[in-house]
C-alpha positions in Angstrom: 193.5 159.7 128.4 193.2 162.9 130.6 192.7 166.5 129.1 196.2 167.5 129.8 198.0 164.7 128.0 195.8 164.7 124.8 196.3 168.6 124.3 200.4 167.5 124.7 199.6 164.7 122.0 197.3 167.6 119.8 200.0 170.3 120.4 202.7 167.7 119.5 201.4 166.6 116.5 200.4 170.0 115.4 203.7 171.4 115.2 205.3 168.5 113.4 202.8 168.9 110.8 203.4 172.9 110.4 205.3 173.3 107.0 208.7 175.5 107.4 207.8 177.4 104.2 205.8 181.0 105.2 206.7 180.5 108.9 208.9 183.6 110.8 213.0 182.9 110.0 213.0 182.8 114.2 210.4 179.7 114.3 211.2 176.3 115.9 210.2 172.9 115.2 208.2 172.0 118.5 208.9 168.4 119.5 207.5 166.0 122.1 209.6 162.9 123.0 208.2 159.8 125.2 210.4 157.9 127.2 209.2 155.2 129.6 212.5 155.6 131.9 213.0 157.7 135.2 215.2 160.8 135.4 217.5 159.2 137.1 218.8 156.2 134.7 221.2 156.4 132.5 219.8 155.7 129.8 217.5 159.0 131.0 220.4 160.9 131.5 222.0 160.1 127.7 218.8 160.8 126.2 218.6 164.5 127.8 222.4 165.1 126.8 221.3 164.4 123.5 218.8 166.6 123.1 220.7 169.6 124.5 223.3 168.9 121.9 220.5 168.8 119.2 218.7 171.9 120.3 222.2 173.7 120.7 224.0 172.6 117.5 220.4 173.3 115.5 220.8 176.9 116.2 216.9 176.8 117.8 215.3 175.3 114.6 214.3 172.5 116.8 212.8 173.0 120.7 212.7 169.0 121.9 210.2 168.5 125.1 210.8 165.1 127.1 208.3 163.3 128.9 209.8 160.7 131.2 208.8 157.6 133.5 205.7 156.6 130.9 204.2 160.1 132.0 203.0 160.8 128.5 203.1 157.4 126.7 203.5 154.0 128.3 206.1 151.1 126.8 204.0 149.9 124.4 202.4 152.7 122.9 205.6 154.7 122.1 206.6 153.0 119.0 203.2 153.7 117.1 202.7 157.1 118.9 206.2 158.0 117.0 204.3 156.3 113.9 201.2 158.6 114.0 203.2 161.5 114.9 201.6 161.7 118.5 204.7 162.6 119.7 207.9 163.2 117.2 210.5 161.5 118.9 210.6 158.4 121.2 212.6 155.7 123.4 211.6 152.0 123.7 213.4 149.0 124.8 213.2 147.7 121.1 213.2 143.9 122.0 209.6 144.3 123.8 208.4 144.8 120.3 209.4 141.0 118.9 205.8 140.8 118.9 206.0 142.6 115.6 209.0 141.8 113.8 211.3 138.8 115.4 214.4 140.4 114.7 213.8 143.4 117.3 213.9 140.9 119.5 217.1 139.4 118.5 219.2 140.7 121.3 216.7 139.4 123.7 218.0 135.5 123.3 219.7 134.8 126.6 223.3 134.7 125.7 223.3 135.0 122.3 226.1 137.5 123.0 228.2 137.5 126.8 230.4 140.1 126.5 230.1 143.8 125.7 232.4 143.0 122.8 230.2 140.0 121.9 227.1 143.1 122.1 228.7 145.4 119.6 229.2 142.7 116.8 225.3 141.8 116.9 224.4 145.2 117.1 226.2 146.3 114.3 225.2 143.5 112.3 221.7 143.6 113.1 221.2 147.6 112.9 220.8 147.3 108.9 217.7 145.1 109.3 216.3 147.2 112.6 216.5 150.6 110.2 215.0 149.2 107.6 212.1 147.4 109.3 211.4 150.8 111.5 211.9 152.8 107.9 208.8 150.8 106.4 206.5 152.7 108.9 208.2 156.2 108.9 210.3 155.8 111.3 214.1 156.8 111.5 216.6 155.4 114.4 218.5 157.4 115.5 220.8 155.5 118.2 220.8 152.1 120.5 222.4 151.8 123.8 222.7 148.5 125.7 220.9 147.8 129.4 223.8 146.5 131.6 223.8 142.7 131.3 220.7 141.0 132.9 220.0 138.9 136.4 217.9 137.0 138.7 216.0 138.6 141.4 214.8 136.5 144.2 214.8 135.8 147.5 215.8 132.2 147.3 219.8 131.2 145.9 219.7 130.6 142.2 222.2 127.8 141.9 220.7 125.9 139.2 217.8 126.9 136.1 215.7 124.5 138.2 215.4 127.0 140.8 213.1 128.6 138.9 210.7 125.9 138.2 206.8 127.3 139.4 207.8 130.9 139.9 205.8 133.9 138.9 208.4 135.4 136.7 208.2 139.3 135.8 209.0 139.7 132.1 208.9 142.4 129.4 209.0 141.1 126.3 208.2 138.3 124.0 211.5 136.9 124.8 211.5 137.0 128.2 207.8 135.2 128.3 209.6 132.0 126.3 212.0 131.9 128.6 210.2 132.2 131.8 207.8 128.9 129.8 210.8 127.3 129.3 212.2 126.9 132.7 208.7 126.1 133.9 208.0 129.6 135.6 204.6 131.4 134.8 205.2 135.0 132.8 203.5 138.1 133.8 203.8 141.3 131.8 205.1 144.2 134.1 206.4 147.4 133.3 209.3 148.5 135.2 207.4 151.7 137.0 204.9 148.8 138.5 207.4 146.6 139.6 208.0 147.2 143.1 204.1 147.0 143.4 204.1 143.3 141.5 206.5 142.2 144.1 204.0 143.5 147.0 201.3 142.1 145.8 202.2 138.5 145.3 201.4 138.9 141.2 205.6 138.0 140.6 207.8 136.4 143.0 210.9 136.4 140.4 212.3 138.7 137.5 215.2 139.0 135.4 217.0 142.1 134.2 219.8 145.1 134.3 221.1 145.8 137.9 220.0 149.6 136.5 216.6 148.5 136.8 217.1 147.1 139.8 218.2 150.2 141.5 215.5 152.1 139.9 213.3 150.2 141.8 214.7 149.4 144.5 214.6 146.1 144.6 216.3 145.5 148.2 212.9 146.2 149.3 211.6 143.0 147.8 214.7 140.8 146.9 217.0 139.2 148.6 219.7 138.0 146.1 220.6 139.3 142.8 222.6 136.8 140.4 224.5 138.1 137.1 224.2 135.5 134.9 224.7 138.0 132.1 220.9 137.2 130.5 221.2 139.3 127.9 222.4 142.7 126.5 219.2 144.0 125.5 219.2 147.6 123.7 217.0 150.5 123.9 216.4 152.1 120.4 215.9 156.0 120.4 213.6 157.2 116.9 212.1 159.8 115.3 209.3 160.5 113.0 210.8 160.5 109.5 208.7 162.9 108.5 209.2 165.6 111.1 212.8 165.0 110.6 213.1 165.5 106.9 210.7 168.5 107.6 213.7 170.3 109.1 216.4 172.3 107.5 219.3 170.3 106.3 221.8 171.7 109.3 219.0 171.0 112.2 218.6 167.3 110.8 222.4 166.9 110.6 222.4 168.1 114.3 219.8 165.8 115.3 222.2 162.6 113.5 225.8 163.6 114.7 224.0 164.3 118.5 222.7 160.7 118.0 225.9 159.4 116.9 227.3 160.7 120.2 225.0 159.8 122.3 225.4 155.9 120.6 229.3 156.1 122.0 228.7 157.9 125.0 225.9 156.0 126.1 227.9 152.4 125.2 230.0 153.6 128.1 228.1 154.5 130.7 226.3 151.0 130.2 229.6 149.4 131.1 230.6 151.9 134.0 226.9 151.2 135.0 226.9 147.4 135.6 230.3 147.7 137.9 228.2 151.1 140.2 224.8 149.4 140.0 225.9 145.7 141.4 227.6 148.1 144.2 224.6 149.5 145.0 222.4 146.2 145.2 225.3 144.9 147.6 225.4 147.6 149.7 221.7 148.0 150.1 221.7 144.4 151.6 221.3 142.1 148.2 223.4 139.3 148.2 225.3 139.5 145.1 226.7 136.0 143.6 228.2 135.1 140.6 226.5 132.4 138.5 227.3 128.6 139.3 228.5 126.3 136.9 225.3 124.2 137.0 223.6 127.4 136.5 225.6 128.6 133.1 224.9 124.6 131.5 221.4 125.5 132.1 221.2 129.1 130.8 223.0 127.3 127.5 220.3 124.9 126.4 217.6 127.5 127.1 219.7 129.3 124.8 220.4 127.2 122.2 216.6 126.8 122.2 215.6 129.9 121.7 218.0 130.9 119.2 216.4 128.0 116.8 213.0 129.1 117.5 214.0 132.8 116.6 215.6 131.4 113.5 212.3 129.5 112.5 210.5 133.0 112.9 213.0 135.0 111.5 213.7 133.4 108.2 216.6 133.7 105.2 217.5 137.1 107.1 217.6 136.1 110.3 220.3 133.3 109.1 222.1 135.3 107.9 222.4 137.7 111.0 223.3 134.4 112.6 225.6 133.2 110.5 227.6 136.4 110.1 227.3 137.1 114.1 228.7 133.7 114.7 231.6 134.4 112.1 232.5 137.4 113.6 
């Protein structure tokens, strides 16, 4: 870690850990928050609306610094970094973490849900067991915001699952490795700053995910067809430190929760508008953009079927009775 990012990390942690009581009536809660997005996604773009509505509606008790595009923390480490109080608040794609606990990985089963509708129902259902998981550690969530529903990238037609039999598949999670195993692929863990770069190289040849992604990345530069098979709807999960929360004065926190509660229903809705601009942009850029064959959706279903009893196996008496209720609604 260089000099510069531990004394953001030091200076972070500092002023989380500097009691309210004896400080100046003026003094701010001084907050760093790590997001692994660019400026330019929308996710990005919810999470900075947020936190002007949070700094604004806490009358200054709270100054919030973001640190964007993994520049301060990468993926993996954002979770714990909010944990330890490295930084205060973070943003992490939550089902990259089903490594830890299965069920924040549970939106990550390939069409478990297919609609946006279908989206909501799990998310509500599951957000009781996500809170209280992230609670155990110290940690508070604070909203979750869908990706735009996942594709294939290639540069060969996807017409069946077979297709995919012996590629090097990009993934990003525990759930996205099974698959990949599944339809005979190999997985390889990349991060979506270093995914252009995978491409070049020859380490993937294939990947599945948002259309947003794909834009951020470009991926007319190293694809040639994008298929929306609607993969998944996974959600990013925006938390803070517990700690440093409940160390603010009771209006700031209720700032900090009603900006959240916004930014949960605006950012629902720029997910949707997203998928319908995004595709636009692949197509125009020179992807060709096809909608999934039939033979394709039989295959995505047995994959699916799968994985949803292996999640259940991992997942226990909870976990069936996320299902059960999910599947009732």
């Amino acid at each position: 870690m260089n000099l510069h990012r531990r004394s953001l990390l030091a200076a972070g942690a500092a002023g989380a850990m500097l009691p309210l009581a004896g400080r100046p009536a003026l003094a701010q809660a001084r907050w760093q928050l790590a997001t692994p997005y660019p400026d330019g996604n929308f996710h990005t773009r919810n999470l900075r609306q947020f936190v002007e509505a949070a700094q604004q509606a806490s009358g200054g008790a709270v100054q919030i610094q973001m640190h964007t595009n993994a520049a301060l923390l990468k993926m993996p480490e954002i979770r714990r970094g909010v944990q330890t109080g490295q930084v205060q608040m973070g943003e992490i794609l939550i089902s990259a973490y089903g490594n830890e606990d299965p069920f924040f990985e549970v939106d990550g089963i390939p069409q478990l849900v297919t609609s946006y509708e279908q989206a909501r129902k799990l998310a509500d259902l599951s957000r009781p067991y996500i809170e209280a998981r992230l609670k155990r550690t110290g940690i508070t969530l604070l909203y979750m915001v869908p990706w735009p529903p996942s594709g294939f990238y290639t540069n060969f037609p996807v017409d069946t699952i077979e297709a995919l039999r012996g590629n090097k598949m990009r993934t990003f999670s525990a759930a996205t490795n099974r698959f990949a195993t599944l339809v005979g692929a190999t997985p390889t863990l990349v991060q979506a700053a270093e995914v252009p770069q995978a491409f070049a190289t020859g380490v993937v040849n294939s990947m599945v995910t948002s259309a947003a992604t794909g834009v951020d990345v470009q991926a007319w530069d190293f694809a040639k067809f994008f298929t929306p098979i609607g993969f998944t709807w996974t959600k990013n999960a925006v938390m803070v430190q517990s700690r440093a929360l409940e160390a603010l004065p009771e209006p700031a926190r209720k700032a900090i929760l009603d900006a959240a509660k916004a930014a949960e229903t605006r950012g629902w809705e720029m997910s949707a508008a997203e998928q319908v601009a995004r595709e636009k942009i692949l197509a125009e850029r020179g992807m060709t953009v096809s909608p999934p064959t039939a033979a394709l959706k039989e295959g995505m279903a047995k994959v699916s079927e799968t994985m949803v009893q292996e999640w259940l196996a991992k997942a226990g008496e909870d976990g069936k009775k996320l299902i059960d209720a999910y599947r009732a609604a």
